[in-house]
Kinemage of the C-alpha trace (Angstrom):
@kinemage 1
@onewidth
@group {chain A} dominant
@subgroup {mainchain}
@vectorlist {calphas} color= white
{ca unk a 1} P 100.907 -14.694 105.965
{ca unk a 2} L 98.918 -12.056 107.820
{ca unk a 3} L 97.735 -8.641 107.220
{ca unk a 4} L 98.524 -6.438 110.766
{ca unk a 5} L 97.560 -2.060 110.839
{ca unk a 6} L 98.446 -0.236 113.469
{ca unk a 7} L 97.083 3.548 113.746
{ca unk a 8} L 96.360 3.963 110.041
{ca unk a 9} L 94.363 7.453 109.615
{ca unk a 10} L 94.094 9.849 106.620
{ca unk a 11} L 92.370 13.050 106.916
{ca unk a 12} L 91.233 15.604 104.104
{ca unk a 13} L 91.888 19.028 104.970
{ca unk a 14} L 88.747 20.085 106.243
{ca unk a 15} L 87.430 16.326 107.569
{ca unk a 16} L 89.169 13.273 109.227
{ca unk a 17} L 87.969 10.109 107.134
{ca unk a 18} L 89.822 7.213 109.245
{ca unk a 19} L 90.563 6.926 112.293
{ca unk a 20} L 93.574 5.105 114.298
{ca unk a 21} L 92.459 1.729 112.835
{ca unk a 22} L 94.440 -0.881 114.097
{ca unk a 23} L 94.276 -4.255 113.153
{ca unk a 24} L 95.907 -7.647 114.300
{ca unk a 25} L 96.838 -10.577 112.351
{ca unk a 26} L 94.080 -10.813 109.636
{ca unk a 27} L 94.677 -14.530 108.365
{ca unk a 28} L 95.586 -15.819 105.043
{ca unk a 29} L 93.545 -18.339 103.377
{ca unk a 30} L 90.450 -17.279 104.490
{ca unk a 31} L 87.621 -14.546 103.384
{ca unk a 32} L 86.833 -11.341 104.732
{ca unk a 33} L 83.810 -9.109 104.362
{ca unk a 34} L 83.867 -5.463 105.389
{ca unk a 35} L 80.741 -4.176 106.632
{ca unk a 36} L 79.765 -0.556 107.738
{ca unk a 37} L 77.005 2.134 106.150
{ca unk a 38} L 77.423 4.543 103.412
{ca unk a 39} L 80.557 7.475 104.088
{ca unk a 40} L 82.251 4.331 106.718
{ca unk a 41} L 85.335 4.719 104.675
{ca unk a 42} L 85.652 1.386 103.530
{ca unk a 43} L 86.723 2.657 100.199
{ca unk a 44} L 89.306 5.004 101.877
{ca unk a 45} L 90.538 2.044 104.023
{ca unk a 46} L 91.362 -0.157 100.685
{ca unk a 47} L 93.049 3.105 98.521
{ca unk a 48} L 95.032 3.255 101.684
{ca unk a 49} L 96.220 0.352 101.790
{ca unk a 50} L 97.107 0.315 98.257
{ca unk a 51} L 99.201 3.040 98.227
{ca unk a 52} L 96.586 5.489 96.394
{ca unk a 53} L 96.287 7.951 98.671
{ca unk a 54} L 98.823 9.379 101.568
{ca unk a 55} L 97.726 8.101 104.970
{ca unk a 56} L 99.275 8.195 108.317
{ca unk a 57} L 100.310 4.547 109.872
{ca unk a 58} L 102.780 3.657 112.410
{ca unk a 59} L 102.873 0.198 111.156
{ca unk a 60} L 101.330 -2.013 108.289
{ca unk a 61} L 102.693 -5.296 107.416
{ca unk a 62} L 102.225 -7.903 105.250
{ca unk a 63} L 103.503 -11.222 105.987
{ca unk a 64} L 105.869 -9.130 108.764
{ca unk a 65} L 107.309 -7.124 105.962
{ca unk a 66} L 106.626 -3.325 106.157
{ca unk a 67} L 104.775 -1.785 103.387
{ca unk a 68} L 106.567 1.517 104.274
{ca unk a 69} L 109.564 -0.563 102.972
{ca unk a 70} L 108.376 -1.309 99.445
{ca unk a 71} L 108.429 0.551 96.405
{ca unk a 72} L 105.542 2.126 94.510
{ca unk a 73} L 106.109 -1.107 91.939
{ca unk a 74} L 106.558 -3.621 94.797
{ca unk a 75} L 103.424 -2.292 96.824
{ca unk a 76} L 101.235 -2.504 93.111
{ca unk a 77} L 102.406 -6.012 92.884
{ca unk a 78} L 101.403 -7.184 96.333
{ca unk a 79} L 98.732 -5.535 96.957
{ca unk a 80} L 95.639 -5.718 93.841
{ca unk a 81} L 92.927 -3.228 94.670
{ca unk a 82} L 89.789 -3.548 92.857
{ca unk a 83} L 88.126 -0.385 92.545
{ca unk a 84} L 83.668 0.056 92.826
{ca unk a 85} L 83.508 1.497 89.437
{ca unk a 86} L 85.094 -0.466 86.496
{ca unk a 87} L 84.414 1.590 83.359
{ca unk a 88} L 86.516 2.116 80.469
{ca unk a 89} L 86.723 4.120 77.316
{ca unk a 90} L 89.799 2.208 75.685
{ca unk a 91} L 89.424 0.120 72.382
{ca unk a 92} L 90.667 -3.396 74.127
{ca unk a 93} L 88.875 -6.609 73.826
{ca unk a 94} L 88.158 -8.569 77.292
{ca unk a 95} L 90.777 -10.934 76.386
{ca unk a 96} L 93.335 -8.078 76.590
{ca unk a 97} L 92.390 -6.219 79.345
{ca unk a 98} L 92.879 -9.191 81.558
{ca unk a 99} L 96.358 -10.674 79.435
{ca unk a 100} L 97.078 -6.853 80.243
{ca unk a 101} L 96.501 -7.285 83.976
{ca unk a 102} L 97.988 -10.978 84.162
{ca unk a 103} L 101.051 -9.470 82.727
{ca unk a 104} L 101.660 -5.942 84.862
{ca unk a 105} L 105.096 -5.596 86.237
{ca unk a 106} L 106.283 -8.909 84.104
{ca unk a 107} L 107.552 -9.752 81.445
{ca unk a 108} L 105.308 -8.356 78.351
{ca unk a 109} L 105.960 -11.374 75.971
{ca unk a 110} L 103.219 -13.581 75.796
{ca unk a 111} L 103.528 -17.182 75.633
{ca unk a 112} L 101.211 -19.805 74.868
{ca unk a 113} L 100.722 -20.493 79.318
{ca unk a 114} L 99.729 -16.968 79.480
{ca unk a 115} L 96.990 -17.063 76.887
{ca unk a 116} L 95.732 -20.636 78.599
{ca unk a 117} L 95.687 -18.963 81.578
{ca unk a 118} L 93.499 -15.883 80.344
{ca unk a 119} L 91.260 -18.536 78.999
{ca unk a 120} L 91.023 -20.622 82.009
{ca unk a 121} L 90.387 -17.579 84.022
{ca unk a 122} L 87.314 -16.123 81.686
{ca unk a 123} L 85.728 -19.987 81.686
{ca unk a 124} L 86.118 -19.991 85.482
{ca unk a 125} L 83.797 -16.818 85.692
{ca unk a 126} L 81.664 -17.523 82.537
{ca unk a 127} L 82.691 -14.601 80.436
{ca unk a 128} L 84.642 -16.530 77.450
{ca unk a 129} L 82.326 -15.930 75.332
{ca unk a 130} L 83.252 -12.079 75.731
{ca unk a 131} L 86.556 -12.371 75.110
{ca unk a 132} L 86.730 -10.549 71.534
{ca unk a 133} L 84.356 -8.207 72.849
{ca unk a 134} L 85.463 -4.142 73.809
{ca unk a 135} L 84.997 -3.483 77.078
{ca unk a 136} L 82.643 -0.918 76.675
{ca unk a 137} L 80.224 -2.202 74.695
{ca unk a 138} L 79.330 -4.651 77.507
{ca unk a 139} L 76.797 -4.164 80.447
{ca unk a 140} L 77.562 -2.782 83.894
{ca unk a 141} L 77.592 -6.624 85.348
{ca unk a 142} L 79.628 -7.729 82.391
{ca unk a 143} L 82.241 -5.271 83.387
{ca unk a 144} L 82.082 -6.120 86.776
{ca unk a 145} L 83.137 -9.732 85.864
{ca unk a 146} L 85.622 -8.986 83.715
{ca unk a 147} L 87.215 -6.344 86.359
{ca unk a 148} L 86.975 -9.399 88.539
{ca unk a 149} L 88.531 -11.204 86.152
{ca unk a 150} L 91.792 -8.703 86.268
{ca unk a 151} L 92.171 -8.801 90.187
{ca unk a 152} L 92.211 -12.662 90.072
{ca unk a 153} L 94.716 -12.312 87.239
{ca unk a 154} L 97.395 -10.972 89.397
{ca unk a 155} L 99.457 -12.968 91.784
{ca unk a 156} L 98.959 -10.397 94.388
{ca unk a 157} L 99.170 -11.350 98.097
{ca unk a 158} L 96.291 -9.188 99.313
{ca unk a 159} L 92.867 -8.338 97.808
{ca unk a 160} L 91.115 -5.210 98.115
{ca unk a 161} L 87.447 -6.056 96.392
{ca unk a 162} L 85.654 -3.197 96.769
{ca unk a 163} L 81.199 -3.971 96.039
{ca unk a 164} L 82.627 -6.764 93.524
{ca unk a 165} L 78.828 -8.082 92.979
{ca unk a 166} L 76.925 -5.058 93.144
{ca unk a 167} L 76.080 -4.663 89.588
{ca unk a 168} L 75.968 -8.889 89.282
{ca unk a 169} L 72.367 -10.599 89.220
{ca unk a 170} L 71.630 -12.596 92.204
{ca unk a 171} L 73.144 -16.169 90.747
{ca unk a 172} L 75.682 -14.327 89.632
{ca unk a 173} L 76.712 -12.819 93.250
{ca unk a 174} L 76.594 -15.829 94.936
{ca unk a 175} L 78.641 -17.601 91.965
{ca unk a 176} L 81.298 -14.848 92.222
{ca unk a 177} L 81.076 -15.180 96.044
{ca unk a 178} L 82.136 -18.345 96.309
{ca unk a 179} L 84.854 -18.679 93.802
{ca unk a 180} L 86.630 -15.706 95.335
{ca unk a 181} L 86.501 -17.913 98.515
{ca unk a 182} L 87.968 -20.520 96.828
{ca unk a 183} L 90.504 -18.988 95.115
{ca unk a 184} L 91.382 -17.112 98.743
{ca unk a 185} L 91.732 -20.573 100.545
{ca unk a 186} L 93.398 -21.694 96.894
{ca unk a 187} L 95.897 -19.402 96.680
{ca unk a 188} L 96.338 -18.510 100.851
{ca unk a 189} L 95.857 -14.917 100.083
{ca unk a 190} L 94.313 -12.520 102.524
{ca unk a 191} L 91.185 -10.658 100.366
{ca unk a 192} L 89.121 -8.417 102.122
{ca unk a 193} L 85.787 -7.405 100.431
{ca unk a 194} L 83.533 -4.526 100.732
{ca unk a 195} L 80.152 -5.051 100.684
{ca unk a 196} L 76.642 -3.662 101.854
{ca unk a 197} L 74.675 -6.936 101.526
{ca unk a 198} L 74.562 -8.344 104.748
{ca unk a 199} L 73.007 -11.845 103.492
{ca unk a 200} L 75.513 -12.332 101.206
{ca unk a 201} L 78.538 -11.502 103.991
{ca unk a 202} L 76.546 -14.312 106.765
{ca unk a 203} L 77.242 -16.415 104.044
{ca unk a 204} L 80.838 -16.735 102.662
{ca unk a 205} L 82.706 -14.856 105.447
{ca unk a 206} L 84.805 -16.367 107.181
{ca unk a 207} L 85.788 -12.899 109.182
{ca unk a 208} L 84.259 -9.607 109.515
{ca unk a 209} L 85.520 -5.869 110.018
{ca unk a 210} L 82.741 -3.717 110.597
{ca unk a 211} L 83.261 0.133 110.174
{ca unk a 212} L 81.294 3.419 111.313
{ca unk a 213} L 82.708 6.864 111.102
{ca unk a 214} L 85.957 6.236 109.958
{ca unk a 215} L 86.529 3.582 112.757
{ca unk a 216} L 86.983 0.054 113.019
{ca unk a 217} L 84.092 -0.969 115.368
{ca unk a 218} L 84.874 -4.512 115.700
{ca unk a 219} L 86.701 -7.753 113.815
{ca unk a 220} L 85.896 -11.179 114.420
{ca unk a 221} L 84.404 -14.299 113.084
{ca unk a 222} L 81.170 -13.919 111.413
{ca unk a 223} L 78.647 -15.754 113.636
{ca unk a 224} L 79.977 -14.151 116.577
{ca unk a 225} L 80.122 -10.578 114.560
{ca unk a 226} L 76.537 -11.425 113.505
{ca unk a 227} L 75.423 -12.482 116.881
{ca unk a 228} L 76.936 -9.352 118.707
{ca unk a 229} L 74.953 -6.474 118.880
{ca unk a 230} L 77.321 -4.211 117.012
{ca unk a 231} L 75.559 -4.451 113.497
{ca unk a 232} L 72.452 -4.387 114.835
{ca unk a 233} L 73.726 -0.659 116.663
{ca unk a 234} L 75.269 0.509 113.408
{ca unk a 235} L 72.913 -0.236 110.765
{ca unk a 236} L 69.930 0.542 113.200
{ca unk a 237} L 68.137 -2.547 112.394
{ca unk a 238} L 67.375 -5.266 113.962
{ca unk a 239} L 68.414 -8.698 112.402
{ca unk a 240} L 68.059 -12.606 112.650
{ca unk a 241} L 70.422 -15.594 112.482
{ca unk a 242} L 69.589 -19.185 111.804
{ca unk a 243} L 71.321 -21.586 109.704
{ca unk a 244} L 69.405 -23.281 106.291
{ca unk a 245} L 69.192 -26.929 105.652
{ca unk a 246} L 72.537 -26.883 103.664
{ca unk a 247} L 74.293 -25.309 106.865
{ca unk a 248} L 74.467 -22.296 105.857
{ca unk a 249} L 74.330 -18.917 107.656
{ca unk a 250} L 71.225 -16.676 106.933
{ca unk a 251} L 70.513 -13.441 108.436
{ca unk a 252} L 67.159 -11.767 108.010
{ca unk a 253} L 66.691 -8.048 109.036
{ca unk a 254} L 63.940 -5.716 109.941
{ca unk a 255} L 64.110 -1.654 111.078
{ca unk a 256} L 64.020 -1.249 114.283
C-alpha cells in the first residue's frame, strides 16, 4: 500500500492555496510528519485529501486505486481525517463518541467485541477513566485524546492527524507519538501528521514532507530532511542534529 498525488491544487477565488503537489509512493507501515510554517497549507493538503473540499488532481491513489473512483462513503471509510480543533457541544459520554466512530459506515448493533474494543482503545491512551464523562466537560488535552481516540477507532487505510499533540502535556506528546507509530507499523497504514514541533518530528518520523507556500518543498527520510538545508531555509533558523544516548534523533534550533 502506498499513497501517490500527482498535481493536486485547490485555489480560493481570490488566492491559490496549493500548488501542483505531486507525490510518489508514500509507504505504508511507516510514520510521516508534515512540516512547513503557519498559512503552508498543511491543513488544506489533508481536507483535500479527504474529500472536504474540491481540489484539482490529475491523479491520487491509494494502494493503485483512484480516489476519483470512490464514493463519498467509500472515500470517508478509507481515508480518517483528524481535524486541529476537536470541540463538541453534544450530550455524549467519551465512551460513545468513540463506539460512535468505531461503528461509522457499519453495522450500528453493538456487540460485546465492539464495547471490548472501545475499552481496549481508551486503556491504550489512558483516558478510561473518562469514559462516562461528556465530552465537553473535559479539558482541551482531554479532548484531544479522546479525538485521537476516534481516528484510531476506524479501520481507515490512511491517516490525516492534523497538530494531534498540540494541546497534550509534554509526556503526553511523546506517549501519543509513539503509539501512533506503533499502531502505523501495526496496522501497515500510511498516517501522515501535521505538526510544528520540530523535536518531536526528529524523533518518531520515519519520513518527512515539508511545505512552504502551498508547495511541497521536499520529501524524504528524516535525517536526511533534517540534515538538508531546506528547513533550515524555510523556518529561517538555524538548527542542530545529534543523536541521544538511547539513539535517538534530537534537533536543537536557534534564529538565524
Amino acid at each position: 500500500m502506498s499513497l501517490t498525488i500527482k498535481n493536486l491544487s485547490f485555489s480560493y477565488p481570490d488566492k491559490a492555496v496549493l500548488k501542483n503537489i505531486s507525490l510518489s509512493n508514500l509507504p505504508k507501515g511507516k510514520l510521516t510528519v508534515l512540516l512547513g510554517p503557519n498559512a503552508a497549507g498543511k491543513s488544506t493538503f489533508f481536507r483535500s485529501l479527504a474529500g472536504l473540499v474540491d481540489a484539482d488532481y490529475e491523479q491520487i491513489l491509494i494502494n493503485d486505486e483512484s480516489l476519483s473512483e470512490l464514493t463519498a462513503a467509500e472515500r470517508t471509510q478509507r481515508v480518517c481525517y483528524m481535524p486541529q480543533i476537536f470541540s463538541t457541544q453534544a450530550m455524549l459520554t467519551v465512551f460513545e463518541v468513540v463506539l460512535l466512530a468505531q461503528k461509522q459506515l457499519n453495522s450500528w448493533s453493538v456487540t460485546e467485541e465492539d464495547v471490548q474494543s472501545v475499552d481496549a482503545l481508551l486503556k491504550q491512551f489512558e483516558i478510561e477513566h473518562l469514559a462516562q464523562r461528556y465530552i465537553s466537560e473535559l479539558s482541551g488535552g482531554q479532548q484531544q485524546l479522546v479525538s485521537i481516540c476516534q481516528a484510531m477507532a476506524r479501520s481507515a487505510e490512511l491517516f490525516l492527524l492534523d497538530e494531534p499533540t498540540s494541546a497534550l502535556d509534554l509526556r503526553h506528546q511523546l506517549q501519543v507519538m509513539q503509539r501512533l507509530k506503533d499502531e502505523t507499523q501495526q496496522r501497515d497504514v500510511i498516517t501522515i501528521i501535521a505538526l510544528h514541533d520540530l523535536s518531536l518530528a526528529a524523533r518518531f518520523a520515519d519520513n518527512i514532507l515539508l511545505m512552504k507556500d502551498g508547495k511541497l518543498q521536499g520529501h524524504g527520510e528524516t535525517e536526511f530532511m533534517f540534515s538538508s538545508p531546506l528547513i533550515e531555509d524555510i523556518y529561517g533558523i538555524e538548527i542542530e542534529l545529534f543523536r541521544n544516548s538511547k539513539g535517538s534523533l534530537v534537533v536543537t534550533s536557534e534564529l538565524k
